[in-house]
Each structure stands twice: as C-alpha cells, then as structure tokens.
Biotite code that builds the C-alpha atoms (Angstrom):
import biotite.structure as struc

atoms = struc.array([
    struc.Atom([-48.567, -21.099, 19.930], chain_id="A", res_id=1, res_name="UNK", atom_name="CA", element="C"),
    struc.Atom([-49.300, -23.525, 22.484], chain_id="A", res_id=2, res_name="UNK", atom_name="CA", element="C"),
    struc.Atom([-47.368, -23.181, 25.440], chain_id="A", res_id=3, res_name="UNK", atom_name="CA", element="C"),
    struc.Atom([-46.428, -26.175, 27.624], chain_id="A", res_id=4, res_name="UNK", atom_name="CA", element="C"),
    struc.Atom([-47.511, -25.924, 31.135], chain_id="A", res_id=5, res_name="UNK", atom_name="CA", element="C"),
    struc.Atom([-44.789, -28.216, 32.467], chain_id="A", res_id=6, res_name="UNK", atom_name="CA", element="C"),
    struc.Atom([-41.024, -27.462, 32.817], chain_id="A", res_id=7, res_name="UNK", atom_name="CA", element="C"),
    struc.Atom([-39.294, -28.116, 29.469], chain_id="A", res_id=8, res_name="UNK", atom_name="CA", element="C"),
    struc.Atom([-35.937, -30.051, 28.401], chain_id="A", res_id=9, res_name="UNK", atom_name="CA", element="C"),
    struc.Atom([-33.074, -28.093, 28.080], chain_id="A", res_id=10, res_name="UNK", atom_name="CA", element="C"),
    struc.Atom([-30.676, -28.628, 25.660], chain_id="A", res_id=11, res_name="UNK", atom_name="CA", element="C"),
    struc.Atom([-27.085, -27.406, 24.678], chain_id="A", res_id=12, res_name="UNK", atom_name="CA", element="C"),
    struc.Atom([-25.441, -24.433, 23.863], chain_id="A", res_id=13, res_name="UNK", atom_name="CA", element="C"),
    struc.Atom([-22.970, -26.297, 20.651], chain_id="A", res_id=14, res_name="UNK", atom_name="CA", element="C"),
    struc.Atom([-21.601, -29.231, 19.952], chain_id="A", res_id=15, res_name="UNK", atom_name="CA", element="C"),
    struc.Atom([-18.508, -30.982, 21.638], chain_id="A", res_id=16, res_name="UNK", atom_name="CA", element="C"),
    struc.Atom([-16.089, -34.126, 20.814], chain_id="A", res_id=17, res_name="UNK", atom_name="CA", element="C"),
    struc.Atom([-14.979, -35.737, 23.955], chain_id="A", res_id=18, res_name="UNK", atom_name="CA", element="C"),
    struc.Atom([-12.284, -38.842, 23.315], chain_id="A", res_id=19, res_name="UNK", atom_name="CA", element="C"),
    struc.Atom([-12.009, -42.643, 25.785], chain_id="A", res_id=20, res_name="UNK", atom_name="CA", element="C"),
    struc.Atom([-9.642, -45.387, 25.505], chain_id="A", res_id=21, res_name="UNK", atom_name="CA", element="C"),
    struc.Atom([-10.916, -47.875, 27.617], chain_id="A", res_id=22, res_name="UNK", atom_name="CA", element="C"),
    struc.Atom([-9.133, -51.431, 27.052], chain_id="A", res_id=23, res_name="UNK", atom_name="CA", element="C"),
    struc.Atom([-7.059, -50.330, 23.983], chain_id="A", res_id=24, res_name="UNK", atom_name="CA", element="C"),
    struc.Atom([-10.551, -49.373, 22.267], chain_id="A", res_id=25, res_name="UNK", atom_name="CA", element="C"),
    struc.Atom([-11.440, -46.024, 21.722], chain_id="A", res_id=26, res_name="UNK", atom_name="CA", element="C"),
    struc.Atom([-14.678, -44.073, 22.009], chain_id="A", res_id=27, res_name="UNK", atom_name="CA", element="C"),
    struc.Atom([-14.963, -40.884, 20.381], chain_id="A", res_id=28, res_name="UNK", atom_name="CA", element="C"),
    struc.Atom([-18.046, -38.929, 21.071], chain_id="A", res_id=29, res_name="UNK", atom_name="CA", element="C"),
    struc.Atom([-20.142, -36.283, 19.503], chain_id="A", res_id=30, res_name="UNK", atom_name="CA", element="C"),
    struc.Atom([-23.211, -34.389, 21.454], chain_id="A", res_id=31, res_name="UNK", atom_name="CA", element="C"),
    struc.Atom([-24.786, -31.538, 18.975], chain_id="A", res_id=32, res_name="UNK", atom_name="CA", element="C"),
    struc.Atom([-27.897, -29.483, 19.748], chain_id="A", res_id=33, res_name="UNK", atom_name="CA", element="C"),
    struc.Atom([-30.434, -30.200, 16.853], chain_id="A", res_id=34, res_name="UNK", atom_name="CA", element="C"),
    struc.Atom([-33.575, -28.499, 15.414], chain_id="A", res_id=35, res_name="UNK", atom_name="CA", element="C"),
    struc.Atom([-35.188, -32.619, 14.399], chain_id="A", res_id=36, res_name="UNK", atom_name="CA", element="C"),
    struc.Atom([-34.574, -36.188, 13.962], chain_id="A", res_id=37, res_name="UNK", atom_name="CA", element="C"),
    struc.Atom([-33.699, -34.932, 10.218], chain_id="A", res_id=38, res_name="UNK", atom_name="CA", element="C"),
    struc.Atom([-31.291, -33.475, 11.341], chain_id="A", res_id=39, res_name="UNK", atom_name="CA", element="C"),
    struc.Atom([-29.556, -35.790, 13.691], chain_id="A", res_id=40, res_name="UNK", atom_name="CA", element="C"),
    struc.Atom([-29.827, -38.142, 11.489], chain_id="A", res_id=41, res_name="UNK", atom_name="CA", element="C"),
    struc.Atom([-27.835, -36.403, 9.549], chain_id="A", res_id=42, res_name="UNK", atom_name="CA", element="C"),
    struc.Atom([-25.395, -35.981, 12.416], chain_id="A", res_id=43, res_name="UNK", atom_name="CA", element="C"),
    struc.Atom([-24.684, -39.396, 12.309], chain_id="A", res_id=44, res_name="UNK", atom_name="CA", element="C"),
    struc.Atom([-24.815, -39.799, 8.655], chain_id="A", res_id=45, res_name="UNK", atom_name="CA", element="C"),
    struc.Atom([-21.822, -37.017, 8.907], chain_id="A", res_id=46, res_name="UNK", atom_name="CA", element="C"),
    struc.Atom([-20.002, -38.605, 11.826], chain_id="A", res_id=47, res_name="UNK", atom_name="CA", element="C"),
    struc.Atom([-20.147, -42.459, 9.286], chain_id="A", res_id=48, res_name="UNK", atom_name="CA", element="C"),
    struc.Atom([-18.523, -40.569, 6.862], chain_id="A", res_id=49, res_name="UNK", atom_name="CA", element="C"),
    struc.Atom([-15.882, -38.373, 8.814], chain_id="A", res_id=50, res_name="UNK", atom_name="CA", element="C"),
    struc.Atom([-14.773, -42.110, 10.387], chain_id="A", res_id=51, res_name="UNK", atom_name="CA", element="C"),
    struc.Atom([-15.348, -44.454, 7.967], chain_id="A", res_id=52, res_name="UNK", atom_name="CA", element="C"),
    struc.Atom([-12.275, -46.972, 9.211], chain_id="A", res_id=53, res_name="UNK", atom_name="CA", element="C"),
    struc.Atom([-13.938, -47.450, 12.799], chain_id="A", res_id=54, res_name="UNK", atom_name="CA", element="C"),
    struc.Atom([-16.294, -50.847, 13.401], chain_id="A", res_id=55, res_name="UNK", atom_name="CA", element="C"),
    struc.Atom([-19.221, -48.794, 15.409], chain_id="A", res_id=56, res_name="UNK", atom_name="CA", element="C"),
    struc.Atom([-21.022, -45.468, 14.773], chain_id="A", res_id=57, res_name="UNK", atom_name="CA", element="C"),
    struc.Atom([-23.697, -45.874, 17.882], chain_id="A", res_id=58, res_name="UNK", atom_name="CA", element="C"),
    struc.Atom([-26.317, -43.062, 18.595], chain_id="A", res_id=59, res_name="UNK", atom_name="CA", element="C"),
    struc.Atom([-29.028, -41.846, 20.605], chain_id="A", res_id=60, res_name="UNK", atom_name="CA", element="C"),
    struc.Atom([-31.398, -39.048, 20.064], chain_id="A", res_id=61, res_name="UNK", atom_name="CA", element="C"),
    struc.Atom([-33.992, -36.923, 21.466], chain_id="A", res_id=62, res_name="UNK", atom_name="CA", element="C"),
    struc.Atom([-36.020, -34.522, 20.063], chain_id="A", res_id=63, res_name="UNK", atom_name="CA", element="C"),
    struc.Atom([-39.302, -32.915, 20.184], chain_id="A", res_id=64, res_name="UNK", atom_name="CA", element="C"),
    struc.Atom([-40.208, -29.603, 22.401], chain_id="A", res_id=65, res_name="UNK", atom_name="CA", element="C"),
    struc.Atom([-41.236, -32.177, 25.273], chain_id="A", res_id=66, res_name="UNK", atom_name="CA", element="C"),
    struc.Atom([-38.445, -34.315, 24.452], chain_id="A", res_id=67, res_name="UNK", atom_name="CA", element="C"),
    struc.Atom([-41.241, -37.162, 23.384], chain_id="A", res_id=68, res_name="UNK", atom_name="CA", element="C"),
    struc.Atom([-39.473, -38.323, 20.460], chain_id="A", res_id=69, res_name="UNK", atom_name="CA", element="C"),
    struc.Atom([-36.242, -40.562, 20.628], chain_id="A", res_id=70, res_name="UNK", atom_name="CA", element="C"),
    struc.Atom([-34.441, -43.279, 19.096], chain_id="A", res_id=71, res_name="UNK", atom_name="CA", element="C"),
    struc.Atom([-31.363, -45.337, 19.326], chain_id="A", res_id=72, res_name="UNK", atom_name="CA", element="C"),
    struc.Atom([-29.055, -47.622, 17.437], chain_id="A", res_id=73, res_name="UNK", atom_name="CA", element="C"),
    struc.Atom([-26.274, -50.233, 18.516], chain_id="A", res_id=74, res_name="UNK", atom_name="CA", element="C"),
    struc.Atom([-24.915, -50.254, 15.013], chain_id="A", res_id=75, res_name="UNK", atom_name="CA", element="C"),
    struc.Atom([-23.781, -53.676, 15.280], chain_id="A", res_id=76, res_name="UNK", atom_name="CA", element="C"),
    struc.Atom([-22.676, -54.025, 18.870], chain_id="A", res_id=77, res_name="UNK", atom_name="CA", element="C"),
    struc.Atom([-24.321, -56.739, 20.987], chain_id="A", res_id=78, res_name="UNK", atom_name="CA", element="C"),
    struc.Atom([-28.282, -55.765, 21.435], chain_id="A", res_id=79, res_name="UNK", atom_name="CA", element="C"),
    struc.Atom([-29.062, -53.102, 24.820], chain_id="A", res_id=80, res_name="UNK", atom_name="CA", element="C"),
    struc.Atom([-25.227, -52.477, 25.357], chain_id="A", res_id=81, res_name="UNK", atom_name="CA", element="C"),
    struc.Atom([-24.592, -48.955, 23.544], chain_id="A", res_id=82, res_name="UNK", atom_name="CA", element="C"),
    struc.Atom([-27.700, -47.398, 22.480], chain_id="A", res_id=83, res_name="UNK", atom_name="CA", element="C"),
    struc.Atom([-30.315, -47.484, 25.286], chain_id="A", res_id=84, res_name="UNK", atom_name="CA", element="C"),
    struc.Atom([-27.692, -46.955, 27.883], chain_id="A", res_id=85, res_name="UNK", atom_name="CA", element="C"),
    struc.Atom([-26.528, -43.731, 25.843], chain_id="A", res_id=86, res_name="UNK", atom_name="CA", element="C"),
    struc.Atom([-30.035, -42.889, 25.330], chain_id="A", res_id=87, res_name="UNK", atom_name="CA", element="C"),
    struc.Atom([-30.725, -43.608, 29.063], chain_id="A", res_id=88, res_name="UNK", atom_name="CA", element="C"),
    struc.Atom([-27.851, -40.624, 30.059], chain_id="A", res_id=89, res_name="UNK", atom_name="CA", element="C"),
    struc.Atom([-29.664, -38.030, 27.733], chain_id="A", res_id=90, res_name="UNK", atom_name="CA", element="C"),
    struc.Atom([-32.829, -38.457, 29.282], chain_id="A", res_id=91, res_name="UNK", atom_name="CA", element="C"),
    struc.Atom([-31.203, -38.708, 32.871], chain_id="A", res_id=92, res_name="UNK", atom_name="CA", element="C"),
    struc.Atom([-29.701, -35.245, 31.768], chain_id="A", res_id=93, res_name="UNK", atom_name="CA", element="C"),
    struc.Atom([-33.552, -34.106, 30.909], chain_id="A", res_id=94, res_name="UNK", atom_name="CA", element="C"),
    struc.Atom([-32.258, -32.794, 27.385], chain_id="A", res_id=95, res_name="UNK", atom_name="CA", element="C"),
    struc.Atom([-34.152, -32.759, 24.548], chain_id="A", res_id=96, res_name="UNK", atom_name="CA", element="C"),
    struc.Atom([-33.339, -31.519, 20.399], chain_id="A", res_id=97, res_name="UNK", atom_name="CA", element="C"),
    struc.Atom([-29.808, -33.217, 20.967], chain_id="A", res_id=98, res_name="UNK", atom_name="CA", element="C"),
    struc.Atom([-27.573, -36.256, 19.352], chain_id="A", res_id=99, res_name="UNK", atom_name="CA", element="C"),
    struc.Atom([-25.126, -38.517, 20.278], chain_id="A", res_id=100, res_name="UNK", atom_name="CA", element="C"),
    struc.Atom([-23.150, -40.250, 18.159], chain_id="A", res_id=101, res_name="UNK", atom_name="CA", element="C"),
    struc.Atom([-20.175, -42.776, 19.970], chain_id="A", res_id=102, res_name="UNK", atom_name="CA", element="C"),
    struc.Atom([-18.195, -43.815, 17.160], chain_id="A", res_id=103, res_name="UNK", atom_name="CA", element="C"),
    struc.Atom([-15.475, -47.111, 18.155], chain_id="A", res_id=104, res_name="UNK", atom_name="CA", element="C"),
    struc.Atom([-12.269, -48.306, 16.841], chain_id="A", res_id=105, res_name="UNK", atom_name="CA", element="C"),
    struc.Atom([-11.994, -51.698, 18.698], chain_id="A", res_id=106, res_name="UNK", atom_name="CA", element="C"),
    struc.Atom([-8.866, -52.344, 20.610], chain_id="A", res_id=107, res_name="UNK", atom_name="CA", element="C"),
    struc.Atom([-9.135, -56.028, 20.341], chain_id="A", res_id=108, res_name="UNK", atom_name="CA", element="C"),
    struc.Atom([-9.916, -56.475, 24.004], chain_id="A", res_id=109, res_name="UNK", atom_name="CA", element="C"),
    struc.Atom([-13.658, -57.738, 24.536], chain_id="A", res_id=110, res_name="UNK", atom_name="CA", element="C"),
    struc.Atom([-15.054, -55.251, 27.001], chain_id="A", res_id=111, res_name="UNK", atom_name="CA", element="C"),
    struc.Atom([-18.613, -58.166, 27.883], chain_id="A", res_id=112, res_name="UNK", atom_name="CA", element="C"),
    struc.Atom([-21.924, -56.511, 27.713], chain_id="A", res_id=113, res_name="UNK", atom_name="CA", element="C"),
    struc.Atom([-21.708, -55.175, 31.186], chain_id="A", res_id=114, res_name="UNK", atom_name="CA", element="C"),
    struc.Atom([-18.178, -53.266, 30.045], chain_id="A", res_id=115, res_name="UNK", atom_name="CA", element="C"),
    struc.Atom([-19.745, -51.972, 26.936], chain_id="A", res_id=116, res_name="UNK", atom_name="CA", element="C"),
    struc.Atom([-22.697, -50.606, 28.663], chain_id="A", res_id=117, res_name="UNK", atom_name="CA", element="C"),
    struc.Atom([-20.605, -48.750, 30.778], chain_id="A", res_id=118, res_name="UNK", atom_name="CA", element="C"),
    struc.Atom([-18.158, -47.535, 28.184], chain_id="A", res_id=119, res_name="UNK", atom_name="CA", element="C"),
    struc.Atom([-20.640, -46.183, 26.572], chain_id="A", res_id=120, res_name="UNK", atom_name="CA", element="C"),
    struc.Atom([-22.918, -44.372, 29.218], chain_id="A", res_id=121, res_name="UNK", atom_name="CA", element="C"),
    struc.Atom([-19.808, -42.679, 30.550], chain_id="A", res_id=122, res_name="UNK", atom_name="CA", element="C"),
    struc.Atom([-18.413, -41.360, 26.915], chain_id="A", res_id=123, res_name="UNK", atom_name="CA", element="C"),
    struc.Atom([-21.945, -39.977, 26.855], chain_id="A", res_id=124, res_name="UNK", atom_name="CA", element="C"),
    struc.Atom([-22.089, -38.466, 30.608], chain_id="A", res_id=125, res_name="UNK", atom_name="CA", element="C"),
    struc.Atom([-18.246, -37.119, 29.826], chain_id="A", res_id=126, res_name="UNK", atom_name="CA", element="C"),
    struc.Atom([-19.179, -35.645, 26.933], chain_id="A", res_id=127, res_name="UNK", atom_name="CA", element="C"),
    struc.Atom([-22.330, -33.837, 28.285], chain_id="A", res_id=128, res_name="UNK", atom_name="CA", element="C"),
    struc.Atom([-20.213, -32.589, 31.336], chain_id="A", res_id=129, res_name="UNK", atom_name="CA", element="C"),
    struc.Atom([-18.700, -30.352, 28.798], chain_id="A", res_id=130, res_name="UNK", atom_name="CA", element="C"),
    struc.Atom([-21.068, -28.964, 27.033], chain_id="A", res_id=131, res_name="UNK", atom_name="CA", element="C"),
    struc.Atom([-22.992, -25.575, 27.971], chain_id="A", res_id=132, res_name="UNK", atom_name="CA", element="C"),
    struc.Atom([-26.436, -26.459, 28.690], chain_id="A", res_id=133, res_name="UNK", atom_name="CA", element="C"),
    struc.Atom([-29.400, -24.250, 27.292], chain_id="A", res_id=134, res_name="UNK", atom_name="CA", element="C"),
    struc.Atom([-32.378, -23.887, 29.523], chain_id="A", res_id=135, res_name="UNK", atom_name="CA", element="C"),
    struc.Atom([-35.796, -23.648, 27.563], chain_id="A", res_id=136, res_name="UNK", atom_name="CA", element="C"),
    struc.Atom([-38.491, -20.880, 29.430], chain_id="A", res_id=137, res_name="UNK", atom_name="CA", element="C"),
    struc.Atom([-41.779, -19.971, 28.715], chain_id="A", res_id=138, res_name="UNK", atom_name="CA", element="C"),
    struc.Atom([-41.241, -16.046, 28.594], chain_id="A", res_id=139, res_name="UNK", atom_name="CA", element="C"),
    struc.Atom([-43.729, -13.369, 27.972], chain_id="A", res_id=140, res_name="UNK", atom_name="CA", element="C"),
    struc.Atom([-43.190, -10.510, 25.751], chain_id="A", res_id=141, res_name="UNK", atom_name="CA", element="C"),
    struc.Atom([-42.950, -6.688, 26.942], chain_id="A", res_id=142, res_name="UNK", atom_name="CA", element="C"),
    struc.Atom([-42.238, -3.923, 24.529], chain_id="A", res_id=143, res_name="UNK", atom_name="CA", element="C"),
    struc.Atom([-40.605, -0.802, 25.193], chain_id="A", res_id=144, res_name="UNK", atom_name="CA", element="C"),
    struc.Atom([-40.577, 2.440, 22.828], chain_id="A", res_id=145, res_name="UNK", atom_name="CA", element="C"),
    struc.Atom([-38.322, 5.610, 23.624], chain_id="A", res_id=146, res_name="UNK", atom_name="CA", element="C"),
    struc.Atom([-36.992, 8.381, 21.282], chain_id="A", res_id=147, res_name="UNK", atom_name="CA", element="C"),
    struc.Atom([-33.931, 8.034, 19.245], chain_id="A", res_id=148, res_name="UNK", atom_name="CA", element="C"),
    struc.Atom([-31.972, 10.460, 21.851], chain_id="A", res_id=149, res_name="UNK", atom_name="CA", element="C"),
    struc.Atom([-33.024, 8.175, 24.677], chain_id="A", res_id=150, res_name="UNK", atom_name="CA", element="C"),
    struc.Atom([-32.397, 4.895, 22.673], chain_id="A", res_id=151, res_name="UNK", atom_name="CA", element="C"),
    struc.Atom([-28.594, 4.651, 24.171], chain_id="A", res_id=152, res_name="UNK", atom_name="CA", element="C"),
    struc.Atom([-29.650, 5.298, 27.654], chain_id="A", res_id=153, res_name="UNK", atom_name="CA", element="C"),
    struc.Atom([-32.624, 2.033, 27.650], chain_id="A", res_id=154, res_name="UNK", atom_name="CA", element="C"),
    struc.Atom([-30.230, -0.108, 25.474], chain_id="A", res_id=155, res_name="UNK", atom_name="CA", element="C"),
    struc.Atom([-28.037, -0.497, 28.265], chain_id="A", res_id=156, res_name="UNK", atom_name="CA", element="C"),
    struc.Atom([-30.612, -0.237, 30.893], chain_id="A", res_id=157, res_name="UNK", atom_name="CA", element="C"),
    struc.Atom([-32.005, -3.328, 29.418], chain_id="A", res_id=158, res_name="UNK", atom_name="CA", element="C"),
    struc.Atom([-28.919, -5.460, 28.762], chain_id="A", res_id=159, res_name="UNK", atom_name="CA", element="C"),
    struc.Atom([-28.168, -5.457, 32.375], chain_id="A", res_id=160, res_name="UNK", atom_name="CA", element="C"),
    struc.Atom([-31.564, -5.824, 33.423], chain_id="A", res_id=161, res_name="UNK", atom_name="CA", element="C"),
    struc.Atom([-31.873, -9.227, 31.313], chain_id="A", res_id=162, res_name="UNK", atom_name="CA", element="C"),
    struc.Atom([-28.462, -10.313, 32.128], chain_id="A", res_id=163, res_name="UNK", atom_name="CA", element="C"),
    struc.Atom([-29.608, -10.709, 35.655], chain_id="A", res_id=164, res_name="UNK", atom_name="CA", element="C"),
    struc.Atom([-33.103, -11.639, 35.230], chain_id="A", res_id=165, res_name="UNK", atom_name="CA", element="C"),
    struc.Atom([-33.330, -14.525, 33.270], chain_id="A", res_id=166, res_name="UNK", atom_name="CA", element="C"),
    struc.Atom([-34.700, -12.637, 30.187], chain_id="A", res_id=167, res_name="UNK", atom_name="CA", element="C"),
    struc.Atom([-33.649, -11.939, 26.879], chain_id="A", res_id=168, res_name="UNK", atom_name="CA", element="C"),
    struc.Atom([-33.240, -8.673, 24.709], chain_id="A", res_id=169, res_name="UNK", atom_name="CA", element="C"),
    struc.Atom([-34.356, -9.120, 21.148], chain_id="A", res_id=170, res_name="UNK", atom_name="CA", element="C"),
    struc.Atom([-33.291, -7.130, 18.069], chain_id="A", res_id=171, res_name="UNK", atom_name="CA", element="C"),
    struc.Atom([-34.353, -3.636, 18.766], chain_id="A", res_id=172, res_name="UNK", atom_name="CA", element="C"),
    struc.Atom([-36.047, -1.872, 15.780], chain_id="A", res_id=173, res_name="UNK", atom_name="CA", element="C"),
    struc.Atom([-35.805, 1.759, 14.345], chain_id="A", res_id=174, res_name="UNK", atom_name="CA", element="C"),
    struc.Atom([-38.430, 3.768, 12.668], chain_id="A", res_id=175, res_name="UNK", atom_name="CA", element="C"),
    struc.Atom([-40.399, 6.713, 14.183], chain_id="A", res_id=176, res_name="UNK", atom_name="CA", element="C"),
    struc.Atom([-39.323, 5.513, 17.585], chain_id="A", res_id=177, res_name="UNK", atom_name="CA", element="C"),
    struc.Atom([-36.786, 2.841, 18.960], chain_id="A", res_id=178, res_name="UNK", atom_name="CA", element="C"),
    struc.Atom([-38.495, 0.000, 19.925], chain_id="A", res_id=179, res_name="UNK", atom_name="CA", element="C"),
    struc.Atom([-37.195, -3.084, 22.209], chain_id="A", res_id=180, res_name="UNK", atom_name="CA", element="C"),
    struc.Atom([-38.593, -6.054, 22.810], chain_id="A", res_id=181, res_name="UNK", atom_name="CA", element="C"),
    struc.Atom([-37.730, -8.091, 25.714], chain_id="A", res_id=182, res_name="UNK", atom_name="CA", element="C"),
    struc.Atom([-38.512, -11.793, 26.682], chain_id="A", res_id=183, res_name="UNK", atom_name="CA", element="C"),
    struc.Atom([-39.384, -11.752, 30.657], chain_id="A", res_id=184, res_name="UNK", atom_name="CA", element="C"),
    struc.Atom([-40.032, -14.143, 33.230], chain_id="A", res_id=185, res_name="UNK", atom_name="CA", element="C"),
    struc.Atom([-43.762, -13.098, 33.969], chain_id="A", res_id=186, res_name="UNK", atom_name="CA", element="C"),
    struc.Atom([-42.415, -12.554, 38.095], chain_id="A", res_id=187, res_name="UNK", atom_name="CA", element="C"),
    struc.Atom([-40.116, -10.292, 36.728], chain_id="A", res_id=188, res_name="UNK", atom_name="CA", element="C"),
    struc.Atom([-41.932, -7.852, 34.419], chain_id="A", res_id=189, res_name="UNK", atom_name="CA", element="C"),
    struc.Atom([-43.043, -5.760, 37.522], chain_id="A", res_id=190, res_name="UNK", atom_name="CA", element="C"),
    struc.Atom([-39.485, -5.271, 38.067], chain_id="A", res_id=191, res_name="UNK", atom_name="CA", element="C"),
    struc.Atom([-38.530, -4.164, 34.712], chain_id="A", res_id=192, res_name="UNK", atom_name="CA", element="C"),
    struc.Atom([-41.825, -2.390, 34.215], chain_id="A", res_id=193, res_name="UNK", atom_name="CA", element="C"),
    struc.Atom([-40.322, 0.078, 38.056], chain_id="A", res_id=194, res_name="UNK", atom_name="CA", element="C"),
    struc.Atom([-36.772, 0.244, 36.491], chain_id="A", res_id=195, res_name="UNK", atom_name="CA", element="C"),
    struc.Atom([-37.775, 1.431, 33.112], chain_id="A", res_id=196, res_name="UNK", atom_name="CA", element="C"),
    struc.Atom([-40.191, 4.400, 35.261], chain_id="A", res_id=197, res_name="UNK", atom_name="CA", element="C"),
    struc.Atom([-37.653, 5.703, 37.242], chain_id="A", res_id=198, res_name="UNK", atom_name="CA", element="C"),
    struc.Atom([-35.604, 6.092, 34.810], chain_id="A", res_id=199, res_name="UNK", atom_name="CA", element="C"),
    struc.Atom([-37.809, 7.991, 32.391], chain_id="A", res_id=200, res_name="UNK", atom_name="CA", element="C"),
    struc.Atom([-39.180, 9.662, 35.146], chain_id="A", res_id=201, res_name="UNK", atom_name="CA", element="C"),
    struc.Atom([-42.530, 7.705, 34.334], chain_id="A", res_id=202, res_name="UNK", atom_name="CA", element="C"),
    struc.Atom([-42.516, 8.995, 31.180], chain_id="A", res_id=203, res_name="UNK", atom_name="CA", element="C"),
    struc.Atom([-41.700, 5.496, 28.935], chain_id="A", res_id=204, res_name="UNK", atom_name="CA", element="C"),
    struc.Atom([-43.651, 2.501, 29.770], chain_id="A", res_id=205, res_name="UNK", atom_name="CA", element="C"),
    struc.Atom([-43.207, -1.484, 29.651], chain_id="A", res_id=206, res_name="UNK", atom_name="CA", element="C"),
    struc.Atom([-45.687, -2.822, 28.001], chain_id="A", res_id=207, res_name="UNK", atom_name="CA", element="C"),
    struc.Atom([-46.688, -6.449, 28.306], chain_id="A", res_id=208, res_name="UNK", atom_name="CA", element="C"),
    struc.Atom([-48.431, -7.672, 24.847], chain_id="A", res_id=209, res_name="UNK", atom_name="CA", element="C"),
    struc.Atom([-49.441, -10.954, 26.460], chain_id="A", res_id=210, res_name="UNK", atom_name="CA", element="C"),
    struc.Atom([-47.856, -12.867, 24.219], chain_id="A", res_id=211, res_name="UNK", atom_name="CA", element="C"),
    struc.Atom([-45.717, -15.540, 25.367], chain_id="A", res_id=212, res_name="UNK", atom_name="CA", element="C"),
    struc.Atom([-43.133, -18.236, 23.777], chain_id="A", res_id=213, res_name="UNK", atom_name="CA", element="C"),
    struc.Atom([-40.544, -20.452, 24.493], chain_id="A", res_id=214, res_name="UNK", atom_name="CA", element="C"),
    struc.Atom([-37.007, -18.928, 24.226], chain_id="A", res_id=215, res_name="UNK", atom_name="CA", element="C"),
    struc.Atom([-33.615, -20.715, 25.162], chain_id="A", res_id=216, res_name="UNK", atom_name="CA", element="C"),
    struc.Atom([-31.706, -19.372, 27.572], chain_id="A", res_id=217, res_name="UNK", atom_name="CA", element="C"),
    struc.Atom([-28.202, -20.010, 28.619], chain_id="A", res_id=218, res_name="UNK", atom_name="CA", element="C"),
    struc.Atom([-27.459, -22.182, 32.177], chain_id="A", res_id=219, res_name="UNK", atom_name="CA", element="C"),
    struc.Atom([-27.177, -19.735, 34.928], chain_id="A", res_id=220, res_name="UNK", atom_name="CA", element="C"),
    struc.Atom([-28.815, -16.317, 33.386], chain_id="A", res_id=221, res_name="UNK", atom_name="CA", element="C"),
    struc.Atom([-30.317, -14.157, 35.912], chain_id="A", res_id=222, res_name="UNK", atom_name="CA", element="C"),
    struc.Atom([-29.052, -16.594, 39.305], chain_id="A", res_id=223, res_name="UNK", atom_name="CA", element="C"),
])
C-alpha cells in the first residue's frame, strides 16, 4: 500500500451515547468509529429507527484514511445550525472514519439559530470528551522467530516492549518455529532489535521486512 506521508486522523476506540437538556429539549448523541460512509449511513439509518418519536435525527460524518470525505445533514432544522457546526467539532477534533448522529425531542422552547448551533456543537464536543481516541501510525513491520521452548520467554519480552513503545504485537504463529510479528515505530526498531539480543544472547534476531502499514493505536501507548 501507499503510505501517507502526513500525520493521519485518529479516530475512536467505540461508540458512546452522551444525553443534553438544554431549554426543556433534549439532545441525545451518538459518536461510533466506522469502516465508510456505508456504514454511517447506516448509523443513522439505525439511530431513525431506535427513536422514531423525536422531530430531528442530525448527523455529521467523516471518513476516508485522510479524513477527505464528509457530509452533513440538518434533518429539518433551520439550514447551517446543526450539521456543519457538528461537522465543524469532528474536524476540530482531527478524527476521521467516525459518525455523529444528534437525535432531538423538542422541548417547545425555540433555542434561535445561534442557540441551536451551540446546542449542537457542544452535544458533539461532550460526547467526543468521552470517547477513547485511536491514534492512526504508519508502523513498519519486524519479525521475530525463536524455538518453541523460548516462545514464553519473547512473548512477554515483547508485550512489554510494545506496551511502552507505541507498537503493536500481532498474532504470533506456530509451525517449525514461533514466529511474532510486531508493528514498530521505525525510531524504535533499534531498540527492540538490542532488547531482543541481549536476551538471546545474540542468538535471535529482529528482523525488519520493510514493509510498512497503517495500524491504530490506542491514545497514550508507549508515552
């Protein structure tokens, strides 16, 4: 693949529900990560259905690996007041491959356009506040094959060494040797490459395949 040479979007970790009552009406929002625009539509297509008795189901979406696709709908509230400004907090938040869907009972208070706006940026920016956000790296690819007996001893070597270095240990594999790939920071596979010979004595190498991808990795991994 193509790897992008610029930081990427994150996104987040799951979806969450977050619930405002501003003026008697009430705003109940849903952010989910998503793998396409088919897919959040589908969000909201859910979210219609779940809450059929409320007047507005307004979303905003962005998706795309450079976050270069996006769309937005004010589902019958007055035009600019619900789905740009919701849209607006997602790309303030730099995410990408995530939905929001504000869905509104109204309270029968009129909240003006300038109310609404805000009503609906903040049950966004709420809603995002809890979510766990997903950071997406380029990574590049290192392989490391031991014996069976040995397997125990570079499983956990390489859990802890991920856990605090911003990579990420795939699904090891087990045929004539174990074999583990993990998905490095390229400034930290000279690190990993020293660990893994003093503890085999410099017999077991790390071996970068130059291969590289884009992996997601949680907020805070390896700080």
């Amino acid at each position: 693949m193509t790897v992008p040479s610029r930081p990427l979007p994150a996104t987040i970790a799951a979806p969450v529900e977050h619930e405002l009552v501003i003026r008697k009406s009430r705003f109940l929002t849903l952010v989910a990560p998503v793998r396409s625009a088919d897919e959040a539509d589908g969000v909201i297509a859910a979210a219609r259905k779940r809450h059929w008795d409320a007047r507005h189901h307004c979303s905003a979406q962005v998706t795309g690996l450079l976050g270069d696709r996006a769309r937005s709908s004010d589902d019958g509230e007055p035009s600019g007041t619900a789905g740009v400004p919701m849209l607006e907090v997602l790309r303030r938040r730099e995410l990408t491959d995530v939905v929001a869907v504000v869905t509104r009972w109204f309270g029968g208070i009129k909240l003006g356009a300038g109310g609404l706006v805000r009503a609906y940026s903040s049950a966004v920016s709420e809603a995002l506040d809890l979510a766990s956000p997903v950071d997406r790296r380029v990574l590049q690819q290192v392989r490391v094959t031991v014996s069976h007996a040995d397997a125990g001893r570079f499983d956990n070597l390489l859990r802890d060494w991920t856990g605090r270095s911003g990579a990420v240990l795939g699904e090891p594999s087990y045929a004539a040797s174990a074999e583990f790939v993990v998905w490095a920071p390229g400034d930290a596979v000279p690190g990993l490459q020293a660990e893994i010979a003093v503890l085999s004595a410099g017999a077991v190498a790390a071996v970068g395949t130059g291969v590289e991808r884009v992996v997601d990795v949680p907020r805070g991994a390896g700080e």
